[in-house]
N, CA, C and O atoms as a CHARMM CRD file, in Angstrom:
* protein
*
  276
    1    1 UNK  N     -8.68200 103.55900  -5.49200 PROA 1      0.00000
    2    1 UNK  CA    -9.16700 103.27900  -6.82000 PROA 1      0.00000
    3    1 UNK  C    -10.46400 104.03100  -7.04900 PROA 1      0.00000
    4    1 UNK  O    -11.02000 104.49900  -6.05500 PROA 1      0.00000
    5    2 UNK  N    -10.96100 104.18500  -8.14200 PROA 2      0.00000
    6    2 UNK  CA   -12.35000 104.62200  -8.73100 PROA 2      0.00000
    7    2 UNK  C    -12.96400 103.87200  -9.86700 PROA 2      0.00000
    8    2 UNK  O    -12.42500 103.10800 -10.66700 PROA 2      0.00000
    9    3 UNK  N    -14.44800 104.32700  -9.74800 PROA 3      0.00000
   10    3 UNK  CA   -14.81200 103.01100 -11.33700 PROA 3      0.00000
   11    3 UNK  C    -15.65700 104.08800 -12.02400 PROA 3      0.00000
   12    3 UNK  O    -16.60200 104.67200 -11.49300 PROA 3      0.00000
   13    4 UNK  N    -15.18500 104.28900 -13.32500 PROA 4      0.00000
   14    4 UNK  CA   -15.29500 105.00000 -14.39400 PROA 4      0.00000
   15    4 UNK  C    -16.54700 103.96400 -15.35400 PROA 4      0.00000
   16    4 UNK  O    -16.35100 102.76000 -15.52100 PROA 4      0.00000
   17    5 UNK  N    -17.54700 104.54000 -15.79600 PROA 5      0.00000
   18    5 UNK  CA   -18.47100 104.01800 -16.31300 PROA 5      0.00000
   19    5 UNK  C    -18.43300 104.55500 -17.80100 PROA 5      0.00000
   20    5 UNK  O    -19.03000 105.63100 -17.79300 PROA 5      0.00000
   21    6 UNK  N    -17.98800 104.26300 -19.06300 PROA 6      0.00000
   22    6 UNK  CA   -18.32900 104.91300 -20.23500 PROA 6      0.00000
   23    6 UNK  C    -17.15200 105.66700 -20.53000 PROA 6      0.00000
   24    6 UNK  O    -17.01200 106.16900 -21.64500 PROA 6      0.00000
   25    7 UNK  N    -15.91300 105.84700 -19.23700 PROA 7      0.00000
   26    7 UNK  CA   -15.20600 107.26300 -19.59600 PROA 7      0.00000
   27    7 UNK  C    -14.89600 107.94100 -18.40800 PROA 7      0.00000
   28    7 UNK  O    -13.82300 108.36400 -17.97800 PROA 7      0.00000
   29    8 UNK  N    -16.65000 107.97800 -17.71500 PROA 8      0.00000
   30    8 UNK  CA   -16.97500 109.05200 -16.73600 PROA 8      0.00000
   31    8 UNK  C    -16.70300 108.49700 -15.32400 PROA 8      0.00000
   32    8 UNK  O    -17.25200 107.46300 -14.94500 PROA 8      0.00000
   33    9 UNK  N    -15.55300 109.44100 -14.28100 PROA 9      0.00000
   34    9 UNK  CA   -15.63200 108.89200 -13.24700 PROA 9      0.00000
   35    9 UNK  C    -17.17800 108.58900 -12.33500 PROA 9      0.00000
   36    9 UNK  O    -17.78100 109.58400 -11.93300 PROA 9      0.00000
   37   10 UNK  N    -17.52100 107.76000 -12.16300 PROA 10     0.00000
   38   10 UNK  CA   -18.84100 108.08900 -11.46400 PROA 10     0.00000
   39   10 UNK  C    -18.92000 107.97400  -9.55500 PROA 10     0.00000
   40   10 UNK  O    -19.93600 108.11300  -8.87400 PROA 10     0.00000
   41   11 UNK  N    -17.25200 107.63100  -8.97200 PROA 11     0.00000
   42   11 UNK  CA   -17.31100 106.88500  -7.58600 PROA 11     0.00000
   43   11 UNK  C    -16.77400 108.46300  -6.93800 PROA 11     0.00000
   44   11 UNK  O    -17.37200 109.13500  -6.09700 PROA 11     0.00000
   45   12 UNK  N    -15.58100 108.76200  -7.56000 PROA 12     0.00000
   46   12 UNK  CA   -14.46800 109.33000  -6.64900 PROA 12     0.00000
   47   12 UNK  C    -13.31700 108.41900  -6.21800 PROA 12     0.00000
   48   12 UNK  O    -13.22500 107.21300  -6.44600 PROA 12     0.00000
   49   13 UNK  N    -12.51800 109.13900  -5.60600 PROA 13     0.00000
   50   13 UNK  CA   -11.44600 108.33700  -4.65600 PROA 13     0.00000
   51   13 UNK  C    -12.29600 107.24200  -3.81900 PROA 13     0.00000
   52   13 UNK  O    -13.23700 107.64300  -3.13400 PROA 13     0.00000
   53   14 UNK  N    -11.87800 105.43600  -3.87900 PROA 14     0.00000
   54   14 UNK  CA   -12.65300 105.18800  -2.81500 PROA 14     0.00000
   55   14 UNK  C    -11.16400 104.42500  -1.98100 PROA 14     0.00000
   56   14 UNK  O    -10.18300 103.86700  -2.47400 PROA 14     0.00000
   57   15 UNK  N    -11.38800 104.59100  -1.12700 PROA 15     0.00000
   58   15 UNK  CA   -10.07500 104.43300  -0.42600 PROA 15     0.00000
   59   15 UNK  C    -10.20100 102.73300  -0.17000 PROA 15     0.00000
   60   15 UNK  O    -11.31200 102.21200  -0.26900 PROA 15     0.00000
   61   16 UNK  N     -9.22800 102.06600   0.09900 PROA 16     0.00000
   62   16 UNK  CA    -9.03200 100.61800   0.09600 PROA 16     0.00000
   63   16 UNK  C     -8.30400 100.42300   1.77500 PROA 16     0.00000
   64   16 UNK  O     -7.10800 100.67400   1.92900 PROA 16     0.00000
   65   17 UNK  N     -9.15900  99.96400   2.93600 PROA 17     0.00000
   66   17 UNK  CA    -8.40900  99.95400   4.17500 PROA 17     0.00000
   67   17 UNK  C     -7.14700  98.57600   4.23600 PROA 17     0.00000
   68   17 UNK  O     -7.36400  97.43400   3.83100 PROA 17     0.00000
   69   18 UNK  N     -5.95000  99.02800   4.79700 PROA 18     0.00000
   70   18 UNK  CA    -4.73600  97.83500   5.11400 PROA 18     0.00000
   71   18 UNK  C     -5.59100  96.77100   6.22900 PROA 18     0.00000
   72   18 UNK  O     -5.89000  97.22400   7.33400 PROA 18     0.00000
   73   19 UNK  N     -6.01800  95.10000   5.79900 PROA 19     0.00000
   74   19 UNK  CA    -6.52200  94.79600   6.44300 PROA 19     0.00000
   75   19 UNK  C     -5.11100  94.13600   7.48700 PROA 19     0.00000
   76   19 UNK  O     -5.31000  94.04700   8.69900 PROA 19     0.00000
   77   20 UNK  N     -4.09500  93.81800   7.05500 PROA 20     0.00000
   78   20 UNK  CA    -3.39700  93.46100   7.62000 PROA 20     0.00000
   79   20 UNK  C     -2.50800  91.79200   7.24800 PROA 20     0.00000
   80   20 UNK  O     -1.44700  91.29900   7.63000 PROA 20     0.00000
   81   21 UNK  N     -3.61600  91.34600   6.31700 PROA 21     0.00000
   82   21 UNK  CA    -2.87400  89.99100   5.34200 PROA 21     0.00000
   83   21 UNK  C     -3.81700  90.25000   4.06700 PROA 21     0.00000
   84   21 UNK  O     -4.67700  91.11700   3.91200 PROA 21     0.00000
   85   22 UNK  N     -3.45700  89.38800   3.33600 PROA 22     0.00000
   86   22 UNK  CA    -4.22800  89.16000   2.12700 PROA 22     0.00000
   87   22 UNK  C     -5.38300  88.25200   1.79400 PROA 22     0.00000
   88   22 UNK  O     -6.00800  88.13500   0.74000 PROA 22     0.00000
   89   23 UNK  N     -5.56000  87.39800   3.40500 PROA 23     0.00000
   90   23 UNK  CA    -6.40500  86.47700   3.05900 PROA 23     0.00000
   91   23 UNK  C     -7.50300  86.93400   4.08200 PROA 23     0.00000
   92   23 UNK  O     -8.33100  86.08200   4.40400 PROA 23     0.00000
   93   24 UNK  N     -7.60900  88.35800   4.70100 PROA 24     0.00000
   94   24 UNK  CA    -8.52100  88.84200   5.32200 PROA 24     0.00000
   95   24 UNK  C     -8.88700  89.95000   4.49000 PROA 24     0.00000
   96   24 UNK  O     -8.01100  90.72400   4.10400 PROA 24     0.00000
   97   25 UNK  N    -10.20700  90.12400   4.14100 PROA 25     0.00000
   98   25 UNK  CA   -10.92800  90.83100   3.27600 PROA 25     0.00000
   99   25 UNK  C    -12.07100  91.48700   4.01900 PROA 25     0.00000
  100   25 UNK  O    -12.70500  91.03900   4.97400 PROA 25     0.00000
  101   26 UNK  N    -12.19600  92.56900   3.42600 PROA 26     0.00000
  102   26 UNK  CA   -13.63300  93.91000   3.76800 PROA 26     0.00000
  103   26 UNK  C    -14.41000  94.00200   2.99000 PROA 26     0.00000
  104   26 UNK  O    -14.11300  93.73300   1.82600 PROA 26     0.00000
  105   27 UNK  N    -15.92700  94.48800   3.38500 PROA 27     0.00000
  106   27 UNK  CA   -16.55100  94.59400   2.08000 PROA 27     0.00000
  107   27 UNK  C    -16.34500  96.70000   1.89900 PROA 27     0.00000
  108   27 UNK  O    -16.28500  97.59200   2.74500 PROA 27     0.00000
  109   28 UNK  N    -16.31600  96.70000   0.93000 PROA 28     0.00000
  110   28 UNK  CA   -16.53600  98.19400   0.82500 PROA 28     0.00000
  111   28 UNK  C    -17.67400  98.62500  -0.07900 PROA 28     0.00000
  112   28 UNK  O    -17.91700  97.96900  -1.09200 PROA 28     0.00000
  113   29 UNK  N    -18.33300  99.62000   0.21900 PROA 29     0.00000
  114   29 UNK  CA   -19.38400 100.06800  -0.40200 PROA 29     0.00000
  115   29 UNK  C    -19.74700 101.42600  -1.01600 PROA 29     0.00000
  116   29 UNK  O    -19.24700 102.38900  -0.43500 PROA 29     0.00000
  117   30 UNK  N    -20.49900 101.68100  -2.04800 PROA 30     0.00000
  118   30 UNK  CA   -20.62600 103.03100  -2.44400 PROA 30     0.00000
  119   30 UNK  C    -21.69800 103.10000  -3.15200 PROA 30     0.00000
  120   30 UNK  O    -21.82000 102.58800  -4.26500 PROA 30     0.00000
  121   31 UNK  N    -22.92300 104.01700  -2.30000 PROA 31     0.00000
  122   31 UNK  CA   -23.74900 103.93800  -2.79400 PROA 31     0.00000
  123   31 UNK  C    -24.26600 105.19800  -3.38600 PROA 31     0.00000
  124   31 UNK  O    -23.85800 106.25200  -2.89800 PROA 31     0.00000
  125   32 UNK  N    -25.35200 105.24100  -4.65700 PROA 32     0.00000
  126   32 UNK  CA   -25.74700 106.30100  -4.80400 PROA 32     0.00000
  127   32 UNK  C    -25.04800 106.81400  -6.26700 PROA 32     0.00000
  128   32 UNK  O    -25.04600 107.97200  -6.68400 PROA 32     0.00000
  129   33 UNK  N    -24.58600 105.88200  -6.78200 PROA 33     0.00000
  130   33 UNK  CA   -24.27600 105.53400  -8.34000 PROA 33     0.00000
  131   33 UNK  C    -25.40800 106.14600  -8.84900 PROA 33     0.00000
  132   33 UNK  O    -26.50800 105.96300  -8.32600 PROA 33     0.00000
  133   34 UNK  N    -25.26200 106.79900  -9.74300 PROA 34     0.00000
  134   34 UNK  CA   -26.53800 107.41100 -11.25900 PROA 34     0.00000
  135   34 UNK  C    -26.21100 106.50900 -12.31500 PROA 34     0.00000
  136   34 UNK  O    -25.01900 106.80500 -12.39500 PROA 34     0.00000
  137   35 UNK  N    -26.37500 105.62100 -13.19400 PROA 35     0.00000
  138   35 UNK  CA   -25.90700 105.65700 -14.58200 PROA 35     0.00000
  139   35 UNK  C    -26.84500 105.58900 -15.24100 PROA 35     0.00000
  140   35 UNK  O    -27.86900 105.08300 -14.78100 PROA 35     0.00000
  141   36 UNK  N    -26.78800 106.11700 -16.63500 PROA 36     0.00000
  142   36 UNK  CA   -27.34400 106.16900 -18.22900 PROA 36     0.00000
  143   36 UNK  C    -27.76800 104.82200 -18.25900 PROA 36     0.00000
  144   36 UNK  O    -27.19600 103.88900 -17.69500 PROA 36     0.00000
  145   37 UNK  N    -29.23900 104.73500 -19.23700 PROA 37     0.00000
  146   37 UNK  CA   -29.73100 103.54900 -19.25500 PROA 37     0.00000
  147   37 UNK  C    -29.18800 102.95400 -20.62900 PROA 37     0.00000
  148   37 UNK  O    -29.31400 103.62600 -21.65300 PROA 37     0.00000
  149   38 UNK  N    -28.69100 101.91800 -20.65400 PROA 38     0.00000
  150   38 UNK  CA   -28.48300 101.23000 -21.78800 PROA 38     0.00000
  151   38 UNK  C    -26.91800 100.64700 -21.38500 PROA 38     0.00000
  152   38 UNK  O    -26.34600 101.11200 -20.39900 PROA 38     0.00000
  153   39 UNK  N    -26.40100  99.79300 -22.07000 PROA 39     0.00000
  154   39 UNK  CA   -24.90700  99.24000 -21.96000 PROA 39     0.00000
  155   39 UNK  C    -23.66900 100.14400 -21.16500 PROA 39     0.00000
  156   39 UNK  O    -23.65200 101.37400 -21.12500 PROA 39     0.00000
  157   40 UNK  N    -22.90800  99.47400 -20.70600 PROA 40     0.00000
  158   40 UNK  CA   -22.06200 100.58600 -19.70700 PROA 40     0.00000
  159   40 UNK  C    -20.80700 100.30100 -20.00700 PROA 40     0.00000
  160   40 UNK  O    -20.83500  99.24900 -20.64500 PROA 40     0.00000
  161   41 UNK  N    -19.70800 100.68100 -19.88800 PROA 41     0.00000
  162   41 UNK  CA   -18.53900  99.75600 -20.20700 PROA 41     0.00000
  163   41 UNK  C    -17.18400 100.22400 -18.73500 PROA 41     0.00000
  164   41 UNK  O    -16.43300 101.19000 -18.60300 PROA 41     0.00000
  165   42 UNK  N    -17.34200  99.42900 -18.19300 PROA 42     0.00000
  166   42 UNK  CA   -17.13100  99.42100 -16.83800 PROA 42     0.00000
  167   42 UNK  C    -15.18900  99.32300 -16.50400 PROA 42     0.00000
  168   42 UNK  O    -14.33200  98.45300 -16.66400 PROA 42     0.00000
  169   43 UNK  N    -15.20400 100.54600 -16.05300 PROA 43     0.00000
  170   43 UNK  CA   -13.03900 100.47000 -15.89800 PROA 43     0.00000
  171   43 UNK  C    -12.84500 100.32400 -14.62900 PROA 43     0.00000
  172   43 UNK  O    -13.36500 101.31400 -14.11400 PROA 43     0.00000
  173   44 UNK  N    -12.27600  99.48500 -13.59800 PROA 44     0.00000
  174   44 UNK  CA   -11.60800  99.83900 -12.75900 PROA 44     0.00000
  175   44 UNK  C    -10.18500 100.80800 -12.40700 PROA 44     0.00000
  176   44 UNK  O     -9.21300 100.07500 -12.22700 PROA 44     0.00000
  177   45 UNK  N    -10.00300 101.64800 -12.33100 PROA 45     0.00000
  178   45 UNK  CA    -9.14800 102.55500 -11.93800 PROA 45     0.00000
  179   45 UNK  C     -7.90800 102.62900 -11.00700 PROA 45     0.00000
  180   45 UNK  O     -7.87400 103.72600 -10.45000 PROA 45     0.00000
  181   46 UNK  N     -7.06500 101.96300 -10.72000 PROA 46     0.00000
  182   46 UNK  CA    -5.99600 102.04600  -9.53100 PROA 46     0.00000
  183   46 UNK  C     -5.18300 103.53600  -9.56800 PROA 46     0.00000
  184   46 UNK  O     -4.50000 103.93800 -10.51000 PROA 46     0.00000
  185   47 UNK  N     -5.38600 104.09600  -8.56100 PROA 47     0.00000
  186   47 UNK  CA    -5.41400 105.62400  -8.38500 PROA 47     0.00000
  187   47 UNK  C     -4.08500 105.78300  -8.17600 PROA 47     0.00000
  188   47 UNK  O     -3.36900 106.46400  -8.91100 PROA 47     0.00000
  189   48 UNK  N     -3.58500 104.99400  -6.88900 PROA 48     0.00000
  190   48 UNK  CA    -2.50500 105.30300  -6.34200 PROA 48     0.00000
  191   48 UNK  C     -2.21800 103.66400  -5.29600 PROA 48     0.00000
  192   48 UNK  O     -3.12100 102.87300  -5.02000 PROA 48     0.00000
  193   49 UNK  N     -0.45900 103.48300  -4.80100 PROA 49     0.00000
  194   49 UNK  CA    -0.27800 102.03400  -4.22800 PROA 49     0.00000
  195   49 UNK  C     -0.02100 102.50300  -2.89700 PROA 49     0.00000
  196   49 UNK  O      0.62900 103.48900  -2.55000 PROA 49     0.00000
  197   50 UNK  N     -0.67000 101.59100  -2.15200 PROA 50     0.00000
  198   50 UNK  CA    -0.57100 101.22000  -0.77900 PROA 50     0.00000
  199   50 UNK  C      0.57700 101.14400  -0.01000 PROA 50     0.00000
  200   50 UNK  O      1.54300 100.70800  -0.63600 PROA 50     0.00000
  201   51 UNK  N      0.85700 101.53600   1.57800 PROA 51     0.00000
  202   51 UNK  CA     2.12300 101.38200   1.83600 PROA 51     0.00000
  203   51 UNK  C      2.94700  99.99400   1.54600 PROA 51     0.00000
  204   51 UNK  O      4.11000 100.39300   1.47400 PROA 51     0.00000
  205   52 UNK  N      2.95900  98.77300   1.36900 PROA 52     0.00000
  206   52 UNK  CA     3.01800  97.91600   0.84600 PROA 52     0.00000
  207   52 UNK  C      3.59100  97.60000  -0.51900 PROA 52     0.00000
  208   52 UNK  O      4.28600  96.64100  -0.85700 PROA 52     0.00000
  209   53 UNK  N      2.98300  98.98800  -1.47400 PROA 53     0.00000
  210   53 UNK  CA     3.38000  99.34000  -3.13500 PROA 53     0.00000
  211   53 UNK  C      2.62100  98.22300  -3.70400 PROA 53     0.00000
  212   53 UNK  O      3.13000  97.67100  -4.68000 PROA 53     0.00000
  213   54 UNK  N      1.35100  97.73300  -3.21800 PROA 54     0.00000
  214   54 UNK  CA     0.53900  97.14900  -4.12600 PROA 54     0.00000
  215   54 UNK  C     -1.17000  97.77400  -4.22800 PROA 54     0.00000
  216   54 UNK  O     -1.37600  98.85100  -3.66700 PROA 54     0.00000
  217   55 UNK  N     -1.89700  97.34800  -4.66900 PROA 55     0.00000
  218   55 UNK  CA    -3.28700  98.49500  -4.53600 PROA 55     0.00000
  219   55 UNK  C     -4.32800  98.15800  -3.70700 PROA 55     0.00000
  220   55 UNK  O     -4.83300  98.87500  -2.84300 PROA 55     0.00000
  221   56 UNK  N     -4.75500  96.54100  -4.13900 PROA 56     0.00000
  222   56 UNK  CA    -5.71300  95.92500  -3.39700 PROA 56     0.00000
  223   56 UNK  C     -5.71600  94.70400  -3.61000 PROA 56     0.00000
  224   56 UNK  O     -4.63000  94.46700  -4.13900 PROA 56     0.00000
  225   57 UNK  N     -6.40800  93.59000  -3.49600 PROA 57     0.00000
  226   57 UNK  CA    -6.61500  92.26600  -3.17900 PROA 57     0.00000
  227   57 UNK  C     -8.46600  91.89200  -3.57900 PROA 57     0.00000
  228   57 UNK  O     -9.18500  91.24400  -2.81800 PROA 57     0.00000
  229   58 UNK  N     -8.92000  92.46800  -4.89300 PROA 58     0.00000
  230   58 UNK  CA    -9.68100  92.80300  -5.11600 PROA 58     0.00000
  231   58 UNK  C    -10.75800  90.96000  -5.29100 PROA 58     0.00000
  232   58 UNK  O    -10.13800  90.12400  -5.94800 PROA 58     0.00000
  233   59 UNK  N    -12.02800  90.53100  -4.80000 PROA 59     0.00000
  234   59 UNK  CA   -12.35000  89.17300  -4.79000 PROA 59     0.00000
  235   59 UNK  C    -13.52900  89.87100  -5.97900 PROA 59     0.00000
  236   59 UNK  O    -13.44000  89.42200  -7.12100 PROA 59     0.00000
  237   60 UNK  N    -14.69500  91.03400  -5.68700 PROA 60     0.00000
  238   60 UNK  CA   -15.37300  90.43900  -7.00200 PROA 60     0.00000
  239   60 UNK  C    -16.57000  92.06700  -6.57700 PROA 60     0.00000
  240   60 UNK  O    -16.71400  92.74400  -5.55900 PROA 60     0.00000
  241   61 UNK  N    -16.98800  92.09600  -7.51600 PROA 61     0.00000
  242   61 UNK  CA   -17.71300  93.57600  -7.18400 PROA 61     0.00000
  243   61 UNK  C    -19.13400  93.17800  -7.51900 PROA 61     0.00000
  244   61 UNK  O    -19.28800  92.34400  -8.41100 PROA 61     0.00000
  245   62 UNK  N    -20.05600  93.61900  -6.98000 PROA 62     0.00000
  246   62 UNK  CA   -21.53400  93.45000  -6.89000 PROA 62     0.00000
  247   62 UNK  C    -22.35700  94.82500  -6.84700 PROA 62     0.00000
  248   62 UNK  O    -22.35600  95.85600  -6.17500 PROA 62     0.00000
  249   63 UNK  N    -22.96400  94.35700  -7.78000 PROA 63     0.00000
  250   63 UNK  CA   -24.11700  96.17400  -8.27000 PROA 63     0.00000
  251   63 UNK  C    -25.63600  95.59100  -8.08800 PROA 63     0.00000
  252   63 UNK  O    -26.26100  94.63300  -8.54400 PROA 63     0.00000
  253   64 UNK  N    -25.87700  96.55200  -7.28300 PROA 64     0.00000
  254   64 UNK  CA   -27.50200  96.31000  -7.32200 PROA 64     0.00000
  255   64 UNK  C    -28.76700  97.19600  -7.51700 PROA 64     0.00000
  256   64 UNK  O    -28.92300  98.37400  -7.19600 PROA 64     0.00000
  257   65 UNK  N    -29.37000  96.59600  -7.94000 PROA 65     0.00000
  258   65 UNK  CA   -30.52900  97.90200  -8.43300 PROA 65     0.00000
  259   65 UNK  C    -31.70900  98.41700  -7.38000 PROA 65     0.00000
  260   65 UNK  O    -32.67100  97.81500  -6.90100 PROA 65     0.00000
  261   66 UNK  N    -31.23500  99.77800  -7.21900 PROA 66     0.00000
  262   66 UNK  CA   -32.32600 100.31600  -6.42100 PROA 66     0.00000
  263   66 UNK  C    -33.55800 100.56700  -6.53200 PROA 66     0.00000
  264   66 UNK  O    -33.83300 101.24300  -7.52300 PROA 66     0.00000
  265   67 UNK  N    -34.35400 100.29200  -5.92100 PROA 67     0.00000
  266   67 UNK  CA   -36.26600 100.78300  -6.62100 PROA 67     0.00000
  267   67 UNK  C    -36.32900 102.59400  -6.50900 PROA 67     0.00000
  268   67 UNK  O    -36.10500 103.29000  -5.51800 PROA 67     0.00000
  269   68 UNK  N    -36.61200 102.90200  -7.52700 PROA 68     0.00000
  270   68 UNK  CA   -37.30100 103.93400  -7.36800 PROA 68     0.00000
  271   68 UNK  C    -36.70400 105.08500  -7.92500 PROA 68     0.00000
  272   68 UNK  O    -37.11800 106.22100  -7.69400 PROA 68     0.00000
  273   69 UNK  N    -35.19800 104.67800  -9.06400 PROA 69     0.00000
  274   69 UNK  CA   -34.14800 105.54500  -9.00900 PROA 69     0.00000
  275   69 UNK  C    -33.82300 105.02300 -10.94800 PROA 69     0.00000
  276   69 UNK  O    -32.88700 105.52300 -11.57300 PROA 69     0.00000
């Protein structure tokens, strides 16, 4: 999957690892996001499906603000 901000891809491909059930979860991370200051309008993206033929098992996404950036 990727997360498109406004339109604009801003992640890339971020790959989703097979944890092996659905009720075992990873955190994944990506740091080093830029965005435009003011309102954002935020897409999640499903790129492509898992051997499985589903994408992810997605619980909740968390953004945080860096100092200095």
């Amino acid at each position: 999957f990727h997360l498109e901000f406004s339109g604009v891809d801003k992640t890339g491909p971020i790959p989703v690892p097979s944890t092996g059930s659905w009720q075992r979860l990873v955190v994944i991370a990506k740091d080093g996001l830029q965005l435009d200051a003011g309102p954002q309008v935020l897409r999640v993206v499903m790129d492509s499906e898992g051997e499985t033929k589903s994408v992810a098992d997605m619980d909740l996404f968390r953004f945080t603000l860096s100092a200095g950036r």
